[in-house]
Residue, then its C-alpha position, 0 to 999 in steps of 0.5 A: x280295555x284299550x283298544x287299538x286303531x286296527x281292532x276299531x276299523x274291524x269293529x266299524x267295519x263289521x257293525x257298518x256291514x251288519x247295519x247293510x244287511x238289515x237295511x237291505x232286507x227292510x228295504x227289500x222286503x217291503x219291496x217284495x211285499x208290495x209287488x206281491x200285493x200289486x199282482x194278487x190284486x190283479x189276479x182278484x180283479x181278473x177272477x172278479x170279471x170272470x165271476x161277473x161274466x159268468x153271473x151275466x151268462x147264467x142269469x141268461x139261461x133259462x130257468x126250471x119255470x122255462x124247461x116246464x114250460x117247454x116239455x108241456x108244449x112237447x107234452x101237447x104237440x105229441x098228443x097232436x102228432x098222435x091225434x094226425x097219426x091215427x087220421x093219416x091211418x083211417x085215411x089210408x083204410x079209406x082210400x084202400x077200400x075206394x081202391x078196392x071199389x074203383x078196381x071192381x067197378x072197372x073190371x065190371x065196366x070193361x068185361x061188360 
């Protein structure tokens, strides 16, 4: 099988095409590999801040032990409110009643 100058330099030409191709998409590939790696690890390293800033925002926040202690102090300070309540009411009925007497005394010390 002989082969002639025209068919080599097509023969040459093809495989040298065929060698560019696979070259290429090597070389690329990694490239594009690389890049992506590169960018999902600046995500994971943004995420990882926001996932500390968070850890930092909860650990802040009070906790149940807290929120009990609180609603026992409410607990405690309506059951004082109630207690100035029902003084406030008693003094009210005693003042009425010296009004009442003051009233009296004064007509009886006018009519005479």
């Amino acid at each position: 099988m002989a082969l002639d100058l025209d068919t080599g330099l097509k023969l040459a030409s093809f495989l040298l095409s065929i060698g560019a191709i696979i070259y290429t998409f090597f070389s690329s590939r990694k490239k594009d590999t690389d890049e992506r790696f590169k960018d999902g690890s600046k995500r994971m390293d943004r995420h990882d801040m926001r996932i500390v800033a968070l850890e930092q925002t909860v650990q802040t926040m009070p906790g149940t032990g807290d929120i009990h202690a609180l609603q026992l102090e409410l607990v405690k300070q309506t059951g004082s409110l109630a207690e100035m309540r029902a003084v406030m009411e008693g003094n009210a009925k005693i003042m009425a009643r010296l009004e009442t007497i003051v009233s009296r005394h004064e007509d009886h010390l006018i009519g005479g």
